[in-house]
C-alpha positions, 0 to 999 in steps of 0.5 A: 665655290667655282673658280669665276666666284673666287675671282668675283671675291678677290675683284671686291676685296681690291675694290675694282668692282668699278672696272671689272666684272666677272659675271660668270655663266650669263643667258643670252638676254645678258649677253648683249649688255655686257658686251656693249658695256665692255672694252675687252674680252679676256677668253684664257681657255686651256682649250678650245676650237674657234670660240663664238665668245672671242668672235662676238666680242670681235664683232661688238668691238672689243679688244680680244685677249685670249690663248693660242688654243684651237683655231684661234691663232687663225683669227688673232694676230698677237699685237695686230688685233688682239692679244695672245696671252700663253695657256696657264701663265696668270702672270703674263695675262695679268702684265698684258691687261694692265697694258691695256688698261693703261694704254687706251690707245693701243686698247682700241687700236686692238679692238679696231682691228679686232672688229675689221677683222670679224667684219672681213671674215665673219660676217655673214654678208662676206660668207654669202659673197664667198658661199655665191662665189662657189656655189656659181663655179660648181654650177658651171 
């Protein structure tokens, strides 16, 4: 059984199917759905570089909880537009969703910023201003 179904088990056995879902490997037709039905993107890798997942759930504006891992740190700012969370520590991942759930406000004022932040750095109309900014002083 893979870890994700495990979680999917203990979600249904505490009753929380309501406000948790745990969908596991999703195509991209599913993508757009979730992420248009959910307030936070929780993204515990033990390792990666700058995941796409964290970046469209920025850009959908959701609060990102993820780990310090890769070039992620160079994208969220614990307490400013996300939440970082230690690699392997359940229990502070686990203290830190509850925050969230409790505290709506600070859940999107996070996931504000969030998106701010993917609109400010990511979007494609900003990397073309950056890109046409370049490519004219190269061609001077």
């Amino acid at each position: 059984m893979a870890r994700w179904q495990k979680y999917k088990k203990d979600v249904q056995a505490k009753e929380l199917n309501e406000r948790i879902t745990i969908p596991g490997w999703v195509g991209p037709d599913d993508v757009e759905k979730l992420l248009s039905q959910s307030d936070i993107l929780v993204l515990p890798s033990y390792a990666e570089n700058l995941p796409v997942s964290m970046l469209e759930g920025m850009a959908y504006g959701l609060c990102p909880v993820v780990t310090p891992v890769g070039a992620v740190t160079d994208v969220i700012k614990d307490g400013e537009n996300g939440v970082l969370v230690p690699v392997g520590d359940v229990d502070t991942l686990s203290e830190r969703l509850v925050d969230l759930l409790q505290d709506t406000e600070k859940c999107d004022r996070l996931a504000h910023n969030a998106r701010q932040t993917f609109e400010k750095n990511f979007n494609i109309q900003s990397y073309q201003a950056e890109l046409s900014i370049i490519y004219n002083n190269i061609s001077r």
